[in-house]
N, C-alpha and C positions, 0 to 999 in steps of 0.2 A: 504494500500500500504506500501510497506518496504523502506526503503531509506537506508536500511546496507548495507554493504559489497557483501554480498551474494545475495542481490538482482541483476535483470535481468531487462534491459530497455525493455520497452513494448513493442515498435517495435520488439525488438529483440526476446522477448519471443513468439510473434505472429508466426515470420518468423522460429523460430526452431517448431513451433508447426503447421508447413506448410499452414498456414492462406493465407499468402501471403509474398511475398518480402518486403524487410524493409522499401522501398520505398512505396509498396504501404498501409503496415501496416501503413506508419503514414499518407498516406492521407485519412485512417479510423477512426486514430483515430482524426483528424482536421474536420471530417463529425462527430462528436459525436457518432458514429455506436461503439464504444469497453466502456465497462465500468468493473470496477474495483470493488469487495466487493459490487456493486450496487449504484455506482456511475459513472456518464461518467467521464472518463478518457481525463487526456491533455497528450502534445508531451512534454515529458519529465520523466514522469513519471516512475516510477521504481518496479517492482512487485517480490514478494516471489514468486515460482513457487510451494514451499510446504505448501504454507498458504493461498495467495490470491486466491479468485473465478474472472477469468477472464470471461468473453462474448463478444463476436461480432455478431450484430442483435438477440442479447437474446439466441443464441446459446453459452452453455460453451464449452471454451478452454480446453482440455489436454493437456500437455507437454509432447509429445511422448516419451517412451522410446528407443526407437529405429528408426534411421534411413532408411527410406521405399524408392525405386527409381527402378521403373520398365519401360517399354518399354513397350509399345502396336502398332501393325499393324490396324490404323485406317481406318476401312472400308469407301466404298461412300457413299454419304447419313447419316452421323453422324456428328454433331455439337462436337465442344469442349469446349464448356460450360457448367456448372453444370446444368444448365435446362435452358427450353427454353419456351418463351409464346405463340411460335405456336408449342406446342409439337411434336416437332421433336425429335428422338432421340437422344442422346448423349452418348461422349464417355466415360463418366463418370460410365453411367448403365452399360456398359461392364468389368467393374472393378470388380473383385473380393471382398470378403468380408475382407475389413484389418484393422489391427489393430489403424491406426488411419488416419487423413485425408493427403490426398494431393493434387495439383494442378499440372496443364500439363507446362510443360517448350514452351512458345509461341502456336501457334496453328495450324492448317491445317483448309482451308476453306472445307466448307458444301461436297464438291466434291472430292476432296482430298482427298489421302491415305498415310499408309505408317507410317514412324517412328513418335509413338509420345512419349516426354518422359513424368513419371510421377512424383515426388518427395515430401516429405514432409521439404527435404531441403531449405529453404527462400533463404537462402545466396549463395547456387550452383543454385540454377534459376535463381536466377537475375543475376549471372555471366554468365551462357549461352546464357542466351535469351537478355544481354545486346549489341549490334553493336560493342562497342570498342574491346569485345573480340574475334570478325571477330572467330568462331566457324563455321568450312565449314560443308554445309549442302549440301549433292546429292540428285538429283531431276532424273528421269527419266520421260519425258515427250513424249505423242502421239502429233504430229500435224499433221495436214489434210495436203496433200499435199505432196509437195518436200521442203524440207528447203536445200538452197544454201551454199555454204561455204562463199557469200556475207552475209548474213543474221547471220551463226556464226560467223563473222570476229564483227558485230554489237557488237551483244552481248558481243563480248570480248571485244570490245574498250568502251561500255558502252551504253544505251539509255536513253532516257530523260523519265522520267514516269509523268502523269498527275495526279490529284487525292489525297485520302490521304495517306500523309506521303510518298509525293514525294521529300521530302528533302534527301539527300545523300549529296556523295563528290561531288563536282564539280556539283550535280545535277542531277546526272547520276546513272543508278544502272548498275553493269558489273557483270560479269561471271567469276568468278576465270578460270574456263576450259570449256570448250563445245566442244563436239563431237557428229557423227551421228553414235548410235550404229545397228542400222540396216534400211531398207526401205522395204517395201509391195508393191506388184507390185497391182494394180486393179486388181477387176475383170473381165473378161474377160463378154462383153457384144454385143449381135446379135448384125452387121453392125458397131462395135465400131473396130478403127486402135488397133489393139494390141500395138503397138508400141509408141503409144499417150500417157505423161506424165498422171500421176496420183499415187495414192496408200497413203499410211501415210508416217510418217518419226519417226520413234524413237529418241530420242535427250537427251543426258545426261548433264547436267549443275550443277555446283559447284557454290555454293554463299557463304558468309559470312558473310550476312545479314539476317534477318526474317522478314521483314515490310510486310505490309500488299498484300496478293496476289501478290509478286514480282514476280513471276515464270511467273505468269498469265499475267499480263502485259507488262511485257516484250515481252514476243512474240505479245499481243494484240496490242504494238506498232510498231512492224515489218507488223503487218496487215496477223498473221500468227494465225488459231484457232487452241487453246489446244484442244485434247478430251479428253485425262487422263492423271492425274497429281501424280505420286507416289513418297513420300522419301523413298529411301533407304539409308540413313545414316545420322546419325545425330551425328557431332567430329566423334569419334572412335567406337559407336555404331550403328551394322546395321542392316538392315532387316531381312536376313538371310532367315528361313523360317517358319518363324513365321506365322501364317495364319489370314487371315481377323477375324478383331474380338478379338483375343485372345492377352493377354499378358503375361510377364513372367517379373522374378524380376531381375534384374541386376548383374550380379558376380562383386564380390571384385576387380575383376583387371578391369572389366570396369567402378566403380565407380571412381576408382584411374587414370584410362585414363582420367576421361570426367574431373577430379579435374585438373589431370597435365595440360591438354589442355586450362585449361583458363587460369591456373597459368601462364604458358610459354607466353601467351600473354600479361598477367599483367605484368610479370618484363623483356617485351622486350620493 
């Protein structure tokens, strides 16, 4: 390990080499899981990036040379975890071959679609996918039924969520904006009143938060069933028409979007 000038704290060299966020880099290396030259590593520690041999679980570290930060449209039916022990897929195996590692900024559950981002930046992840940076995310959402303008009036003022990582403001998780962008009439069935409520309800929702299945319970606590769940936007990056499955890398101006967007939030 180096202790000069030039050397790089470990967390830090982890999180530039897209391991993880610096956060969660040190609570790797407090698990003994990172060692240095072939020794486990403590939280303090400070490494040559052109001399030391880093590892995490016996895998070596590069220090990328380049900054990687793509977007994928996460199909249904794909985990966002690097693997999984009931071999499900993942969105990971959809990734092209590149030149060095990354991880997804927060997640989309099993069913869930839509923006995911990718990065091998440590330090722009944990800014995004941290709460205080309130990073609005767009949801387009299917529910079964009719959703009332009672029910987004809810959402706006906020609902209580059970479960984990029910903690919020106040308690409550809210909807920056909700709107019904469209409605589906039924269909038409022998002996059935044409005129008799039914059909879905399309419903668009802005959040500024990423906990766990928030979209999802939110309505589950209105007592209203999601059937599909899609981001289209995640800060300043969107869907567009990117197709299930595929990804692309990110332009210069929207890496500099998704930077200003947290920055403006840091120094308000």
């Amino acid at each position: 390990m180096s202790e000069g000038r030039e050397g790089l704290r470990l967390q830090r060299f982890l999180a530039e080499a897209g391991v993880a966020s610096r956060r969660r880099a040190e609570d790797l290396i407090r698990e003994g899981r990172v060692e240095v030259n072939g020794e486990v590593a403590g939280i303090g520690a400070v490494v040559d990036p052109d001399r030391d041999r880093v590892r995490v679980d016996g895998e070596t570290v590069h220090r990328p040379g380049v900054r990687l930060t793509l977007v994928m449209n996460k199909p249904r039916g794909v985990i966002c975890s690097a693997s999984d022990p009931q071999r499900r897929p993942t969105a990971f195996s959809l990734l092209p071959r590149l030149p060095a590692r990354v991880h997804s900024v927060g997640r989309l559950d099993f069913q869930s679609e839509g923006v995911l981002i990718f990065t091998n930046d440590g330090d722009l992840s944990r800014a995004l996918a941290h709460p205080s940076s309130e990073v609005p995310r767009v949801y387009h959402v299917k529910v079964q039924g009719r959703v009332s303008e009672a029910a987004l009036s809810r959402l706006r003022r906020g609902v209580r969520l059970s479960g984990p990582s029910s903690h919020s403001r106040g308690g409550l998780a809210r909807c920056v904006s909700c709107k019904v962008l469209r409605r589906s009439r039924p269909r038409p069935e022998p002996g059935r009143d044409r005129t008799a409520p039914g059909g879905n309800t399309w419903v668009e929702v802005t959040l500024t938060e990423g906990r766990y299945r928030e979209v999802r319970r939110m309505f589950e606590a209105l007592r209203l069933t999601v059937l599909r769940l899609r981001r289209v936007r995640f800060g300043p990056v969107s869907l567009g028409d990117l197709e299930p499955g595929r990804c692309r890398p990110l332009t210069e101006r929207e890496v500099a979007a998704l930077r200003a967007c947290v920055a403006d939030r840091e120094s308000s």
